[in-house]
C-alpha positions in Angstrom: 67.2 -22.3 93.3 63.7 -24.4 94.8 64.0 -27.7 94.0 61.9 -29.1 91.9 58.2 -31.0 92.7 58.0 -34.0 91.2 54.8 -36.3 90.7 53.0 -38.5 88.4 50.1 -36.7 86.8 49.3 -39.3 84.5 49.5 -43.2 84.2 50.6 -42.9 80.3 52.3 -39.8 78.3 51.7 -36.0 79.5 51.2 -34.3 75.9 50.6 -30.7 77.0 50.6 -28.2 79.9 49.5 -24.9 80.3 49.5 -22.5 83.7 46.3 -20.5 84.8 46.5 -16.9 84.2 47.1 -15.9 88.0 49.5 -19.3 87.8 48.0 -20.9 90.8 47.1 -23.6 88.6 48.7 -25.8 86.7 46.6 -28.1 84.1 47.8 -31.4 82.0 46.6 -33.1 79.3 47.4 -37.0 79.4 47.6 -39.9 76.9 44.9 -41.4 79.5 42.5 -39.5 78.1 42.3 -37.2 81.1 42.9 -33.2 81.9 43.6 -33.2 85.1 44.2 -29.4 87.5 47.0 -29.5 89.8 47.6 -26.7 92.9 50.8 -24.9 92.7 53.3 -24.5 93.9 52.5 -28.0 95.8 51.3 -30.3 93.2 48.4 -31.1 95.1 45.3 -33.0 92.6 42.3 -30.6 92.5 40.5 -32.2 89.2 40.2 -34.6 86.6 38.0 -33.7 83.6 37.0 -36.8 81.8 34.7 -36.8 78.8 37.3 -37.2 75.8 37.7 -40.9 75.0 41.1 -41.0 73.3 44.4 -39.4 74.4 44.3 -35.3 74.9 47.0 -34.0 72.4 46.2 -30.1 72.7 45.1 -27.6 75.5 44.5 -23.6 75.6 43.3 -21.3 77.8 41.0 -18.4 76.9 42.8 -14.6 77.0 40.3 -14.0 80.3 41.4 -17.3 81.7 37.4 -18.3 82.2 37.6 -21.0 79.2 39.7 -24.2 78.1 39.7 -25.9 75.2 40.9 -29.4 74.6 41.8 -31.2 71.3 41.5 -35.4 71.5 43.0 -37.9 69.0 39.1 -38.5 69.1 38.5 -36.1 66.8 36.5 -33.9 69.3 37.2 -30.3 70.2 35.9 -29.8 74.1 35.3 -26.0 76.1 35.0 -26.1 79.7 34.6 -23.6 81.9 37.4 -23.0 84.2 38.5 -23.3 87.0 35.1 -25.3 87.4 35.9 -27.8 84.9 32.0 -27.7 83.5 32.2 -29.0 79.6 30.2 -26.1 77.8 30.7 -27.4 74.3 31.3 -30.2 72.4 32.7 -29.7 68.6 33.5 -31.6 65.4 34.8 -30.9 61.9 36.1 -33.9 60.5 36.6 -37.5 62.0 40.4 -36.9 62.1 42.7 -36.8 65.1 42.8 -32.8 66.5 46.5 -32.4 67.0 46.2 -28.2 67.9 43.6 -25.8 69.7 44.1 -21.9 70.2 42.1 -19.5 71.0 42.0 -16.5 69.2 43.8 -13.0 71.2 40.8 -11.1 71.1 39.0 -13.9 72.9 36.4 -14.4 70.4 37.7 -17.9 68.3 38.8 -20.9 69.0 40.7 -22.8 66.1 41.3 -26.2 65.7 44.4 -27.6 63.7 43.9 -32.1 62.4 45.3 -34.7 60.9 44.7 -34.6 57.2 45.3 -30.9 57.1 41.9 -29.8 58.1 41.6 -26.5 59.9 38.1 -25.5 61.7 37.2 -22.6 62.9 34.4 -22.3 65.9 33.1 -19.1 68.5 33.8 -19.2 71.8 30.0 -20.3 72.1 30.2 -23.4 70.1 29.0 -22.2 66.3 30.8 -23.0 63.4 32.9 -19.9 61.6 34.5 -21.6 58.9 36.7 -24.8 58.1 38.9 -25.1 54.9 42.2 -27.6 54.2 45.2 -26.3 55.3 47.6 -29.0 54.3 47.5 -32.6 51.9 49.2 -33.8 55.0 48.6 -33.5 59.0 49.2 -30.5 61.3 51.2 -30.1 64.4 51.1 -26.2 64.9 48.7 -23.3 64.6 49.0 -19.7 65.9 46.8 -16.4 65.8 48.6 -13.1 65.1 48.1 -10.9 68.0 45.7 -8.9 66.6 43.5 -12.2 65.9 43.6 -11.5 62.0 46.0 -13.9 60.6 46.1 -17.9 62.2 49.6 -19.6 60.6 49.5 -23.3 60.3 52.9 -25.6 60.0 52.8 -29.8 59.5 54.0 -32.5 57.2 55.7 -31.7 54.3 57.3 -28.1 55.7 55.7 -25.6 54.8 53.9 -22.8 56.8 50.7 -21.5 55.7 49.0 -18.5 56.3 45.2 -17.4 56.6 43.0 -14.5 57.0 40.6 -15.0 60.3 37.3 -15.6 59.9 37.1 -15.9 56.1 40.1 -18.8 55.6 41.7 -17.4 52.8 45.2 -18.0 52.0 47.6 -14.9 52.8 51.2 -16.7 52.5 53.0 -19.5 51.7 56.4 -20.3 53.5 58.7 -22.8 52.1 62.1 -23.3 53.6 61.6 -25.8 56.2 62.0 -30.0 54.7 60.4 -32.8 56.7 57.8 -30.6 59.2 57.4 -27.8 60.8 56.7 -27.8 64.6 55.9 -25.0 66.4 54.8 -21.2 65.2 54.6 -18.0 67.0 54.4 -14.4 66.3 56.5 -12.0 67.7 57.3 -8.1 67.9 53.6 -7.5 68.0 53.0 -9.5 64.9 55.7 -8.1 62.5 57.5 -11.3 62.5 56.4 -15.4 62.4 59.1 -17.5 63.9 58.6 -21.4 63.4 60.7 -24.4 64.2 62.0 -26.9 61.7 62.3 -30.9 62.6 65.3 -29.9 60.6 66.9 -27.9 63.2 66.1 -24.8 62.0 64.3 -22.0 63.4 63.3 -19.6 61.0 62.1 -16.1 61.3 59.7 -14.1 58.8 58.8 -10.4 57.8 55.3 -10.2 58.1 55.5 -7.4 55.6 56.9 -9.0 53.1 56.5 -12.9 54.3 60.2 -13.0 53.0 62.8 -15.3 55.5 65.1 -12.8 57.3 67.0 -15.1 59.7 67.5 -18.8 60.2 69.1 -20.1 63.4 70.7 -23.8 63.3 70.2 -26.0 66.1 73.0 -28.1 67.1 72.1 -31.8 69.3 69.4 -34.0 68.8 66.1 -33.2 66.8 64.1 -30.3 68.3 60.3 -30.8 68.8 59.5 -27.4 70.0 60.3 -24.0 71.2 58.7 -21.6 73.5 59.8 -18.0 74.0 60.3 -15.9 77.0 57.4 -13.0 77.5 59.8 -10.1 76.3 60.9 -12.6 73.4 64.4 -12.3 74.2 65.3 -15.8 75.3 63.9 -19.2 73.4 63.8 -23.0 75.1 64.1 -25.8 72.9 63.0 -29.5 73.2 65.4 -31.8 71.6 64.7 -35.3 71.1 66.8 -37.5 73.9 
């Protein structure tokens, strides 16, 4: 196995990463209020994007790979071109903290997930689509369906919601998780929504039915997040600790 490269990308909190499409790129999104672009496999600095006042909590990169977006506990949504690292578009909803940006599969969207349960909706050029409230209480997690038509939404309070893209009408309500939900994705080509519990749980749902058909306990400390592997047969967790 290579070992490891290890440096300091930021002076506070690293609070997302994403790799570039060909994954010669690797990009962070700091507490400093900074995205920076590192070279891989060497870790070599290429660019700092600065432009968001407060900490970056959110990052995502267009299907083509020619686009990120950027979600900032100041309440701003940012698009900059990339690799250049040009800002394109600056966008606001609500003055609330933006805790999650996607972009929608088809390439078209990019949604926007806040405090306060807010969820706005914008095209990749910078008009508004829609907004609507999601949740009383704030969001973590938002995910499109692979064919762009359905974006779920998880927070506070446990339960997933989900909504038809562009209008914003509810589709589904999912109750089974207590405390929050973390993380959301849809698998098996959209038949099935998995999300992660603060509980320990990770749930699966029919999308069919949007009935529970599996529910996996974690044991160890309290899990903040899951990423699956591209065929979806093998799952990471982050645990607390």
């Amino acid at each position: 196995m290579t070992a490891p490269i290890i440096f300091e990308a930021h002076v506070s909190y690293v609070l997302d990463l994403l790799f570039s499409v060909d994954s010669q790129t690797l990009v962070s999104a700091g507490m400093d209020n900074f995205i920076k672009f590192w070279s891989v496999p060497d870790g070599r600095h290429r660019l700092t994007l600065k432009g968001h006042t407060h900490s970056v909590n959110s990052i995502a990169l267009s299907p083509d790979g020619n686009m990120l977006a950027s979600g900032s506990t100041d309440a701003t949504v940012k698009l900059w071109s990339f690799p250049q690292g040009e800002l394109q578009h600056t966008l606001q909803d609500r003055k609330k903290v933006v805790a999650a940006v996607r972009f929608s599969p088809n390439g078209e969207w990019v949604a926007a997930g806040s405090y306060g349960g807010r969820v706005a909706l914008w095209s990749v050029d910078g008009r508004p689509v829609t907004a609507f409230w999601a949740s009383r209480k704030n969001l973590s997690s938002i995910a499109f369906s692979p064919d762009s038509r359905l974006l779920a939404t998880a927070g506070l309070g446990g339960e997933v919601q989900v909504w038809a893209v562009p209008s914003g009408e509810k589709v589904a309500t999912l109750t089974g998780h207590s405390i929050a939900a973390g993380s959301l994705k849809f698998l098996r080509g959209g038949k099935v929504l998995a999300s992660m519990g603060y509980n320990q749980e990770l749930k699966f749902w029919d999308t069919a039915l949007w009935a529970e058909t599996r529910t996996v306990t974690m044991n160890g400390d309290t899990v903040r997040g899951v990423v699956f592997s591209p065929d979806e047969q093998r799952v990471a967790v982050v645990m607390e600790g």
